[in-house]
Backbone as CSV, one residue per row, in Angstrom:
resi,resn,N_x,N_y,N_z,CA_x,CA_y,CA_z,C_x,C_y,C_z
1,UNK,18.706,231.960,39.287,19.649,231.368,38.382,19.649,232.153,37.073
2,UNK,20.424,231.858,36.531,20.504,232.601,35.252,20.196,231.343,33.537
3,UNK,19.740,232.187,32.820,19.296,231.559,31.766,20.483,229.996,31.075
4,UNK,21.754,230.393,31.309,22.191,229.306,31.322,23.007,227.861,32.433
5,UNK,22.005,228.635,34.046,22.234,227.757,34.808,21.097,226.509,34.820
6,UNK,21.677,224.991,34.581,21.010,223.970,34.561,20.010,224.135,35.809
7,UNK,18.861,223.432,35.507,17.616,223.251,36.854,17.974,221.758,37.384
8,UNK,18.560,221.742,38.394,18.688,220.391,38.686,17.495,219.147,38.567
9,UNK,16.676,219.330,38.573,15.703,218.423,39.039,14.938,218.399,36.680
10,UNK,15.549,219.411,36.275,14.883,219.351,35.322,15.514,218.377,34.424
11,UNK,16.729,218.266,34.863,17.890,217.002,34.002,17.610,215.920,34.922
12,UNK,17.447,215.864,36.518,17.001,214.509,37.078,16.341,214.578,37.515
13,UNK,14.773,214.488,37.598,13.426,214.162,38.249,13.906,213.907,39.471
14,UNK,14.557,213.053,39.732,15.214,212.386,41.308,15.790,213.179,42.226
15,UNK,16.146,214.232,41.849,17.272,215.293,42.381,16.452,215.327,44.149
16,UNK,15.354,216.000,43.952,14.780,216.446,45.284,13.660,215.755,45.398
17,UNK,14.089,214.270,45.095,12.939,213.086,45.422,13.033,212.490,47.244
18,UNK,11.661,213.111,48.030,12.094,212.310,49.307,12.295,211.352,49.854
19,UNK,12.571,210.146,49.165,12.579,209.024,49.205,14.252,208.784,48.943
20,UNK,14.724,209.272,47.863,15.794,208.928,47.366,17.209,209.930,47.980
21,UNK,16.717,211.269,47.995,17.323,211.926,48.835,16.726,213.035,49.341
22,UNK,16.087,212.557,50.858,15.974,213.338,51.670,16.703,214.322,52.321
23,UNK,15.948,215.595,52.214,16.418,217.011,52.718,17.613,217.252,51.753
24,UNK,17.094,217.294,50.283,18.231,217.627,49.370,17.992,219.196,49.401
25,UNK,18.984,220.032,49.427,19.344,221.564,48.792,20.321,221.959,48.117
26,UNK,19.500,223.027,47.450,20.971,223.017,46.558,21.888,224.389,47.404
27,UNK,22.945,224.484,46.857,23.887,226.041,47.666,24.919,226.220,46.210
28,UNK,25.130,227.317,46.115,25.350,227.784,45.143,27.218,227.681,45.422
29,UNK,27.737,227.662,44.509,29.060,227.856,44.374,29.822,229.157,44.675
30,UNK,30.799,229.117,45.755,31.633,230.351,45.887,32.288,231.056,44.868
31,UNK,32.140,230.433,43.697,32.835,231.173,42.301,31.609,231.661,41.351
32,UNK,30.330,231.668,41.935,29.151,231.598,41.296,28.917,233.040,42.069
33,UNK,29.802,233.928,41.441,29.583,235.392,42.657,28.426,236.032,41.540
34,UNK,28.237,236.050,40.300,26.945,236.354,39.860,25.816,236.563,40.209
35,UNK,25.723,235.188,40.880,24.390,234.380,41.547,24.365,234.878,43.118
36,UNK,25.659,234.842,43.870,25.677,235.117,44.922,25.374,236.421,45.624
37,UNK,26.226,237.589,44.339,25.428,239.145,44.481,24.287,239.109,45.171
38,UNK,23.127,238.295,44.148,21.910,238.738,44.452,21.040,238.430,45.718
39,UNK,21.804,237.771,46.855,21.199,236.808,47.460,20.927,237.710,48.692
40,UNK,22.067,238.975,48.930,21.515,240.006,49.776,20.225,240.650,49.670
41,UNK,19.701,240.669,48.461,18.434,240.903,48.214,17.474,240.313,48.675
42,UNK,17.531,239.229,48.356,16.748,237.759,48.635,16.388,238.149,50.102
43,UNK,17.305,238.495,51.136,17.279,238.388,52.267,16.345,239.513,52.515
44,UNK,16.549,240.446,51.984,16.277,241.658,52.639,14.223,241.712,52.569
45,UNK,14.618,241.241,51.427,12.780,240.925,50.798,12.432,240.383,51.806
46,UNK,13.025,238.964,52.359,12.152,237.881,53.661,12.624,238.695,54.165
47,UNK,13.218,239.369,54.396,13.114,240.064,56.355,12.462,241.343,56.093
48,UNK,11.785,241.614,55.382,10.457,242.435,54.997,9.393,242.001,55.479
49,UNK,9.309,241.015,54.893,7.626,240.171,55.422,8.244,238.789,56.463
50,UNK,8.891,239.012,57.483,9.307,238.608,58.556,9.472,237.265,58.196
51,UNK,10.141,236.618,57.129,10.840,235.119,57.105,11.971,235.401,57.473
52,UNK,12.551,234.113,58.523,13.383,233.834,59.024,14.409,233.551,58.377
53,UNK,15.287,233.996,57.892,16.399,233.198,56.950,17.852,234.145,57.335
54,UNK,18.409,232.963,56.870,20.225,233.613,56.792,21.278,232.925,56.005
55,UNK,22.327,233.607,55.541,23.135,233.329,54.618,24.057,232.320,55.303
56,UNK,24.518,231.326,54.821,25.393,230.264,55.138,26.215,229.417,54.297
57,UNK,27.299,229.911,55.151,28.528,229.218,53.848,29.374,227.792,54.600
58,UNK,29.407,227.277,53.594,30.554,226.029,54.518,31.131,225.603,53.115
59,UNK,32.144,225.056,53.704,33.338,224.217,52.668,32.873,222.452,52.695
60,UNK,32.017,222.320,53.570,31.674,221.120,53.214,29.961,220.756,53.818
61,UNK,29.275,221.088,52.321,27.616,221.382,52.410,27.025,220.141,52.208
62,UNK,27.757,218.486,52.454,26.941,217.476,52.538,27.344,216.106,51.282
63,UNK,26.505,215.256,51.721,26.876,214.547,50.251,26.429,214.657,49.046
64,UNK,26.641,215.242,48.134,26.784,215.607,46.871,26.091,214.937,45.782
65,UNK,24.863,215.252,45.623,24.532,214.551,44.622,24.028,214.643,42.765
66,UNK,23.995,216.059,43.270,24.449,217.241,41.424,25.596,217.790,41.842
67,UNK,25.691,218.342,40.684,27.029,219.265,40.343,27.122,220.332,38.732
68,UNK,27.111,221.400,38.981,27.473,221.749,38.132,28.165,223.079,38.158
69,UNK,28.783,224.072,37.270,29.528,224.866,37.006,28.974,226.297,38.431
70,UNK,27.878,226.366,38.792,27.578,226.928,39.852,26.637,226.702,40.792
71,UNK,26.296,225.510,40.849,25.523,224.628,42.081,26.174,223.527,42.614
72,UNK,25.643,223.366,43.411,25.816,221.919,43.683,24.345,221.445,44.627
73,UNK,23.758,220.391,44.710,22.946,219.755,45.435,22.964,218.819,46.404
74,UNK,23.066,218.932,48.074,23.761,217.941,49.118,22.524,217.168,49.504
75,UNK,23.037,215.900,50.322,22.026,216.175,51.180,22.508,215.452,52.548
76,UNK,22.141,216.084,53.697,22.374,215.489,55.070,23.147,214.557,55.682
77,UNK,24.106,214.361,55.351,24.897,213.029,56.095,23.926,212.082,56.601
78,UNK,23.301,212.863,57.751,22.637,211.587,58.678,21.505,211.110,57.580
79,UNK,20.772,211.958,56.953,19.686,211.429,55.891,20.066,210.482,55.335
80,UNK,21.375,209.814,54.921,22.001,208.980,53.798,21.883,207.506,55.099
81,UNK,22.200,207.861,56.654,21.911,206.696,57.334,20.849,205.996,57.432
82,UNK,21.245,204.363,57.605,19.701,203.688,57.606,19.363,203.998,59.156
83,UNK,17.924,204.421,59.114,17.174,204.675,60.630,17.402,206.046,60.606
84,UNK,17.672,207.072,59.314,18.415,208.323,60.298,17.193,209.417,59.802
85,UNK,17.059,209.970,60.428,15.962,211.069,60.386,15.741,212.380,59.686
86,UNK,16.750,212.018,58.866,17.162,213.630,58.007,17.156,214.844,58.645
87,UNK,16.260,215.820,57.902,16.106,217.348,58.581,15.681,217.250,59.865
């Protein structure tokens, strides 16, 4: 993030509370190409020291529970069900 992107969890303690919302992540905004540049990097580093990861985009990343000018924070549909098992 950059020096004037908010820390979600630092404005709400609750943000990535497992209780309150399970399997919260955040995904960065498609207009947040700043942020997004760098993320080929990101990758290249874990697939250096063999972490599994990959880039993933969708138009609709969950229910929404931050927001700001280049994040946003979802979490799981089914997580939000009663009985539902999240991740």
């Amino acid at each position: 993030m950059t020096p004037t992107t908010p820390t979600p969890s630092h404005l709400d303690p609750t943000t990535y509370d497992h209780d309150l919302n399970p399997g919260a992540v955040a995904w960065l905004k498609a207009t947040a190409v700043h942020l997004i540049d760098r993320v080929e990097g990101y990758l290249e580093i874990l697939a250096a020291h063999d972490v599994a990861c990959e880039r993933v985009e969708s138009g609709n990343p969950r229910k929404i529970i931050y927001e700001d000018a280049e994040q946003v924070v979802v979490v799981p549909w089914e997580s939000r069900k009663p009985g539902g098992h999240g991740l």
